[in-house]
MDTraj code that builds the backbone (N, CA, C; nanometers):
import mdtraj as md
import numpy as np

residues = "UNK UNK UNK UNK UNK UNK UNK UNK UNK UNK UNK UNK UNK UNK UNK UNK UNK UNK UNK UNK UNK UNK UNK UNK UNK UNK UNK UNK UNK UNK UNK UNK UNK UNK UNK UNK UNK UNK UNK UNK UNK UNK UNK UNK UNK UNK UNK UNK UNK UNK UNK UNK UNK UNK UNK UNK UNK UNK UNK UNK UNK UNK UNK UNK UNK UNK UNK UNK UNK UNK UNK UNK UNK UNK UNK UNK UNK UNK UNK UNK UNK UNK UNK UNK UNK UNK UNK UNK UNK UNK UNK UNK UNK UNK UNK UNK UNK UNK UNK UNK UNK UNK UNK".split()
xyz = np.array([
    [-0.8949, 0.1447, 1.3446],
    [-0.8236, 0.2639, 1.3017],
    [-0.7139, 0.2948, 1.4019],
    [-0.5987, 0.3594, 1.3215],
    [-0.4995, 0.3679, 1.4224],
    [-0.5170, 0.4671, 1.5606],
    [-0.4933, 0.4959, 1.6216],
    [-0.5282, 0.5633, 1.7090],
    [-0.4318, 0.7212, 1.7268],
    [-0.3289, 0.7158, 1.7117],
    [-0.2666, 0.8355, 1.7090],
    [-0.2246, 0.8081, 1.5360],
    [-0.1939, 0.9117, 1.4145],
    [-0.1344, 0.9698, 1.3432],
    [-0.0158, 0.9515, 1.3096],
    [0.0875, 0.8787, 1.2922],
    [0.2239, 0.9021, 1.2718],
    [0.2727, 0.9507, 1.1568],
    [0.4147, 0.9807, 1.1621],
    [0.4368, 1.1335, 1.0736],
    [0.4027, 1.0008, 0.9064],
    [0.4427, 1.0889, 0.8256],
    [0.4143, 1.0486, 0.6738],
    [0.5795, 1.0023, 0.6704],
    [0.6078, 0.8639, 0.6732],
    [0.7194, 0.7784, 0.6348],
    [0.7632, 0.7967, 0.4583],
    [0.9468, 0.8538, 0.5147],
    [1.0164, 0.8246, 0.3639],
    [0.9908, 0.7040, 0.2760],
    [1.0073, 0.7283, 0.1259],
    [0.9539, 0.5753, 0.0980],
    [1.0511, 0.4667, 0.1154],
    [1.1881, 0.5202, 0.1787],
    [1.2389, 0.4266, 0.2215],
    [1.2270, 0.3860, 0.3700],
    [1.1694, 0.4223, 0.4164],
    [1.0879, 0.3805, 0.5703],
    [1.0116, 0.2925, 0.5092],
    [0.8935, 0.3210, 0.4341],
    [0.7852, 0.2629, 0.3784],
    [0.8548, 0.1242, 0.3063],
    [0.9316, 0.1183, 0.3029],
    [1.0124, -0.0022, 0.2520],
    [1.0303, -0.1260, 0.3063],
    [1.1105, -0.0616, 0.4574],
    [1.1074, -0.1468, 0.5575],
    [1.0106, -0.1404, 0.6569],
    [0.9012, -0.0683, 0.6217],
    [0.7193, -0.1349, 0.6954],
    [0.6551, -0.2253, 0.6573],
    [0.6685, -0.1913, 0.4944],
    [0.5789, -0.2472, 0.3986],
    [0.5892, -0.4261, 0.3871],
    [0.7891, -0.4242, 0.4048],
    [0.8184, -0.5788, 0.3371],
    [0.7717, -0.6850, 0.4479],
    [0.7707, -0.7076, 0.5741],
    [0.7740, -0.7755, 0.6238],
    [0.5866, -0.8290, 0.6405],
    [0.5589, -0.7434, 0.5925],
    [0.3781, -0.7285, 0.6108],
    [0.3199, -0.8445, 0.4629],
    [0.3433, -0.7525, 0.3903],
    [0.3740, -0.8665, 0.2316],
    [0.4613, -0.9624, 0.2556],
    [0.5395, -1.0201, 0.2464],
    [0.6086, -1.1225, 0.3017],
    [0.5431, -1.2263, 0.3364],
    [0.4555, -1.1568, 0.4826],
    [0.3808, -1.2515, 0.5477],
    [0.2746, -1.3075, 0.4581],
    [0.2181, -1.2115, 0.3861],
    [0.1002, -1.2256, 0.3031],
    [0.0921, -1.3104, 0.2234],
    [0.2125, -1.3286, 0.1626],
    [0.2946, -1.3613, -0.0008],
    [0.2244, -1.2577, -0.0933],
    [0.2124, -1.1301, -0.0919],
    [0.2284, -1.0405, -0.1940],
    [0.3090, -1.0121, -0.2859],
    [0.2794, -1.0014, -0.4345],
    [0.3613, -0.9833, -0.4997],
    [0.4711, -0.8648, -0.5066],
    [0.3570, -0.7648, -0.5088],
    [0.4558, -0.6127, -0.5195],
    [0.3003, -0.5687, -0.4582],
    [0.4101, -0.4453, -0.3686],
    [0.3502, -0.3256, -0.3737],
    [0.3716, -0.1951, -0.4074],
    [0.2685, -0.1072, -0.4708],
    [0.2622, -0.0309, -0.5439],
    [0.2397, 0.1114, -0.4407],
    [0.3095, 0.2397, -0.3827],
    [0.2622, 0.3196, -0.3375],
    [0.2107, 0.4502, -0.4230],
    [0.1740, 0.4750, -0.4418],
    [0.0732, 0.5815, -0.5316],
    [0.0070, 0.6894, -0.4786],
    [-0.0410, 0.8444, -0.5408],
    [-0.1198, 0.9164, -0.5105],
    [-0.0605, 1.0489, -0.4198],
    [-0.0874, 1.1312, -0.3239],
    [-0.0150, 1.2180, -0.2672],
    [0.1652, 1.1789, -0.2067],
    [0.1504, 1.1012, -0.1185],
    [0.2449, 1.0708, -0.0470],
    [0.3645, 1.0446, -0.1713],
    [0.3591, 0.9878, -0.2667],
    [0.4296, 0.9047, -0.3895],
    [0.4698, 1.0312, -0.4537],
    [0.3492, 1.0789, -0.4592],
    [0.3784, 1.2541, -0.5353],
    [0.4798, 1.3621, -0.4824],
    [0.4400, 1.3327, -0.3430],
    [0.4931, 1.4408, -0.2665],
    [0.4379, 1.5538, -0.2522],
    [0.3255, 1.5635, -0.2321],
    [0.2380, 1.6733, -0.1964],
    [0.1041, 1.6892, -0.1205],
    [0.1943, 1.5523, -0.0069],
    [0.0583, 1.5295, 0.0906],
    [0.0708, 1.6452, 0.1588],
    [0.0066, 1.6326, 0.3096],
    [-0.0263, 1.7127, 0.4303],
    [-0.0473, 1.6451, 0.5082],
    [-0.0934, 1.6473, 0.6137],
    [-0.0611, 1.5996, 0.7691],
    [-0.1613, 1.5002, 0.7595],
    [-0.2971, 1.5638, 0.6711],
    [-0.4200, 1.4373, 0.6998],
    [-0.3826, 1.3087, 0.6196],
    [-0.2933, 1.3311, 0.5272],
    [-0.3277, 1.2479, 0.3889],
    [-0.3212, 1.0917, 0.4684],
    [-0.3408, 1.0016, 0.3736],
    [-0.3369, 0.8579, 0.3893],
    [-0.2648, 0.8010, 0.2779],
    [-0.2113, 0.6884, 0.2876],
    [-0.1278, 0.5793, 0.2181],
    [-0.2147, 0.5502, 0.1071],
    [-0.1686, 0.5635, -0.0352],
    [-0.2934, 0.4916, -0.1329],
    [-0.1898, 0.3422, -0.1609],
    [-0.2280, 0.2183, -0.1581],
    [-0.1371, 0.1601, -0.2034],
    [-0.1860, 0.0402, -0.3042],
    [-0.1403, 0.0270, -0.4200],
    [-0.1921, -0.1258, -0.5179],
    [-0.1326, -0.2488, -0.4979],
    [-0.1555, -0.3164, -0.5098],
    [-0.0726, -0.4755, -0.4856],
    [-0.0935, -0.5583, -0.5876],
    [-0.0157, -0.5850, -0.6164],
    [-0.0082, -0.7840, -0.6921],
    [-0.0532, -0.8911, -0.6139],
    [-0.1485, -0.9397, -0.6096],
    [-0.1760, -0.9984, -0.4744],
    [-0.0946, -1.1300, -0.4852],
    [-0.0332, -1.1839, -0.5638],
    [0.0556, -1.3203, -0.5542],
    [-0.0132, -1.4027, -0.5192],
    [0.0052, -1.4396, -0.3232],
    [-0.0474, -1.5462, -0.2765],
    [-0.1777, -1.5488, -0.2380],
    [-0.2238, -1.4192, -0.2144],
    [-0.3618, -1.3738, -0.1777],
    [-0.4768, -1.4162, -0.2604],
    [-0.5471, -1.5122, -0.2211],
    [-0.6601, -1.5766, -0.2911],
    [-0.7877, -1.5399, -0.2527],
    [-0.8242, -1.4736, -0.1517],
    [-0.9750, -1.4568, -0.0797],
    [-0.9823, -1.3351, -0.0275],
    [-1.0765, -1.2803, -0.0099],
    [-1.1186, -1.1791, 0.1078],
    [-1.0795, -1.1949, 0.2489],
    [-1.0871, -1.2863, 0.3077],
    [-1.0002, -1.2813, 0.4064],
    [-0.8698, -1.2788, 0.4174],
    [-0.8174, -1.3216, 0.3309],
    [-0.6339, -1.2971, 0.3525],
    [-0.6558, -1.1396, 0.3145],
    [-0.6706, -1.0859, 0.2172],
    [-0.7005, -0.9457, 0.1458],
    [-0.7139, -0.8139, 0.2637],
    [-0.7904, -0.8955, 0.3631],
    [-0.8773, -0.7971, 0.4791],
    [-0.7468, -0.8378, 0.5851],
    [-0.7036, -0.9218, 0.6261],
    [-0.5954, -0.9363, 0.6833],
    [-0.4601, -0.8404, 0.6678],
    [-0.4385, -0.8373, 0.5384],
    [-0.3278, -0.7830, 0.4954],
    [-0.3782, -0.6325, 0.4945],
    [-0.4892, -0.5723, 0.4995],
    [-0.4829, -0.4528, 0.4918],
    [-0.5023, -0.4167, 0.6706],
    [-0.5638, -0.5027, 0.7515],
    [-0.5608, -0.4105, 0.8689],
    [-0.3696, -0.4297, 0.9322],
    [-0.3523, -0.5229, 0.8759],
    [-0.2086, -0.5498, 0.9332],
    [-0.1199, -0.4261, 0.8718],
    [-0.1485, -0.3968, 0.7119],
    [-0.0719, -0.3099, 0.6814],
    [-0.1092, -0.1402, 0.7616],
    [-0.2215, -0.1634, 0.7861],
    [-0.2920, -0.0160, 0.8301],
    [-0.2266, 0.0050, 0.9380],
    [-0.2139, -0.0850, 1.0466],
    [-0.1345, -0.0771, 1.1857],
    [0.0117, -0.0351, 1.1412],
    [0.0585, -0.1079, 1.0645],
    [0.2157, -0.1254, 1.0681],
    [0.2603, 0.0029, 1.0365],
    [0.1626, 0.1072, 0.9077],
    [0.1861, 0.2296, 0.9142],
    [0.1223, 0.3610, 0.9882],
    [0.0585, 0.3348, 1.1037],
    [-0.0228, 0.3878, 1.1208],
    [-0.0974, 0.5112, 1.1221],
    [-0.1508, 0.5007, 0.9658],
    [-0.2744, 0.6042, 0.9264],
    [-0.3738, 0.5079, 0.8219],
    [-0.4704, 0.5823, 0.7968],
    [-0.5360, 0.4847, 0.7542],
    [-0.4737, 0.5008, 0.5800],
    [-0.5584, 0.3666, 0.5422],
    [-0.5128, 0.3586, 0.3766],
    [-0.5943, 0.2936, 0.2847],
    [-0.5873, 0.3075, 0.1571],
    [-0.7096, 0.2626, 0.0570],
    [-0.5708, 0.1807, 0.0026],
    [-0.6614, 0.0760, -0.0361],
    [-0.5771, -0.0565, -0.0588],
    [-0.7001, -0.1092, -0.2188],
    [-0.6042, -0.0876, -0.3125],
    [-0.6472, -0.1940, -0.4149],
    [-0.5819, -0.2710, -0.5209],
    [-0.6254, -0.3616, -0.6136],
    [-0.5289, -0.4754, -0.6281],
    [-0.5326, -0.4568, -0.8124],
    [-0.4516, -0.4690, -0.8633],
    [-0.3664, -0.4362, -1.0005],
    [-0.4983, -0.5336, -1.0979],
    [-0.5705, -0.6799, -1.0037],
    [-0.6734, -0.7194, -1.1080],
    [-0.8020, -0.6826, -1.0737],
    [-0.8493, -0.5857, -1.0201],
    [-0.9480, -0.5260, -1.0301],
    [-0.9754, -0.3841, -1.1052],
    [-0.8716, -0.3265, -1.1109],
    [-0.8924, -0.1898, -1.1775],
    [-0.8506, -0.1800, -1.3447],
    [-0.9408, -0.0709, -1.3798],
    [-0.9977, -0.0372, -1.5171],
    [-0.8293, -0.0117, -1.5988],
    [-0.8316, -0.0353, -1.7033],
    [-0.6828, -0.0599, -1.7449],
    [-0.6289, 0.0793, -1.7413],
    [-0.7077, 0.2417, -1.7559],
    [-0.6757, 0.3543, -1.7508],
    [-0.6230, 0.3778, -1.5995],
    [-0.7248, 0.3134, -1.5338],
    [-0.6257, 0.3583, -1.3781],
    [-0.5089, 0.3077, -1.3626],
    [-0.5346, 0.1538, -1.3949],
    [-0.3963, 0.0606, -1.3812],
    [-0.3271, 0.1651, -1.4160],
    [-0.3139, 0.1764, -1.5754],
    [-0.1721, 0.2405, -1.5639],
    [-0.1322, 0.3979, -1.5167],
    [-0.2463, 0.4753, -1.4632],
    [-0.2095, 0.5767, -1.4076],
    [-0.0830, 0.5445, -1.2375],
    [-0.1642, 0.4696, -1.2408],
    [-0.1214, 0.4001, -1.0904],
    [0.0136, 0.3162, -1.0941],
    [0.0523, 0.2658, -1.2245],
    [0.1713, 0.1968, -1.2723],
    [0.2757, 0.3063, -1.2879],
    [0.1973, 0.4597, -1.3555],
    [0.3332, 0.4971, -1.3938],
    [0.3891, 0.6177, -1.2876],
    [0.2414, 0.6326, -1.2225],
    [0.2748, 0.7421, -1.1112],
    [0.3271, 0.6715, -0.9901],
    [0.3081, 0.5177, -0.9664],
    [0.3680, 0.4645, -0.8242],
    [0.4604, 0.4458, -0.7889],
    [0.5214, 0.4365, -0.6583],
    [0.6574, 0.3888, -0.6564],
    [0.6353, 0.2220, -0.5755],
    [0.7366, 0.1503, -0.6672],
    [0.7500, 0.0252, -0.6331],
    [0.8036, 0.0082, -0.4314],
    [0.7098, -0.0379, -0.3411],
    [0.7941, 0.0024, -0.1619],
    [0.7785, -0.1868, -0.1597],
    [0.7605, -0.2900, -0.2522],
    [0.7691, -0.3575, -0.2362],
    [0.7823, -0.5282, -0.3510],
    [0.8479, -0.5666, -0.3654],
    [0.8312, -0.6302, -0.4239],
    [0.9198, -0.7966, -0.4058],
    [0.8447, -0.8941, -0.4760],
    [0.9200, -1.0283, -0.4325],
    [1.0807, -1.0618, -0.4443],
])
top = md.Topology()
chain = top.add_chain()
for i, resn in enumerate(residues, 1):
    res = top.add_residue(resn, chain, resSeq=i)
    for name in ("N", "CA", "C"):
        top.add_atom(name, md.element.get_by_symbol(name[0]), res)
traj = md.Trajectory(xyz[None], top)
C-alpha cells in the first residue's frame, strides 16, 4: 500500500500515469470509473479502474499490473477486467467510464 495519499489526479494526469503502466503490460484499454470519473470523490476515495486485458493472460501478469498501477498512482485501487463482469455492470461501467487509456 502506498504509503502517503496523493492528491486525486485530473484524468488527464491519469492519462499520462496510466499509459506507460499498460504499455508495459500490453493492456488493451483502460477504463476509469466510479467516484473520481464522476466527480464526486473526497480525499479518501480510491481509483476504480476496468481493463481490456489484451496481453494479460494469467494472474500473475494481472497482480503485477495492479501493484505497479497502485504505486504509479498512489492510492489504493479496485481493479477489474471487462471479461469477468456480469453484462449489467459491464455496461454500467462502459457508459459511466472514462477511457485514461487505450492501445
Amino acid at each position: 500500500m502506498p504509503s502517503a495519499k496523493k492528491k486525486i489526479y485530473s484524468i488527464g494526469e491519469l492519462k499520462e500515469i496510466v499509459a506507460p503502466v499498460a504499455e508495459r503490460y500490453g493492456v488493451a484499454k483502460v477504463y476509469l470509473f466510479g467516484s473520481v470519473a464522476r466527480g464526486d470523490y473526497d480525499e479518501n476515495s480510491d481509483y476504480d479502474f476496468c481493463i481490456e486485458p489484451g496481453r494479460i493472460q494469467d494472474l500473475l501478469a494481472l497482480s503485477g499490473f495492479f501493484q505497479d498501477l497502485r504505486y504509479a498512482v498512489g492510492r489504493e485501487i479496485d481493479l477489474v477486467d471487462t471479461k469477468s463482469l456480469k453484462p449489467d455492470f459491464l455496461n454500467a461501467v462502459l457508459s459511466e467510464g472514462v477511457i485514461v487509456y487505450e492501445e
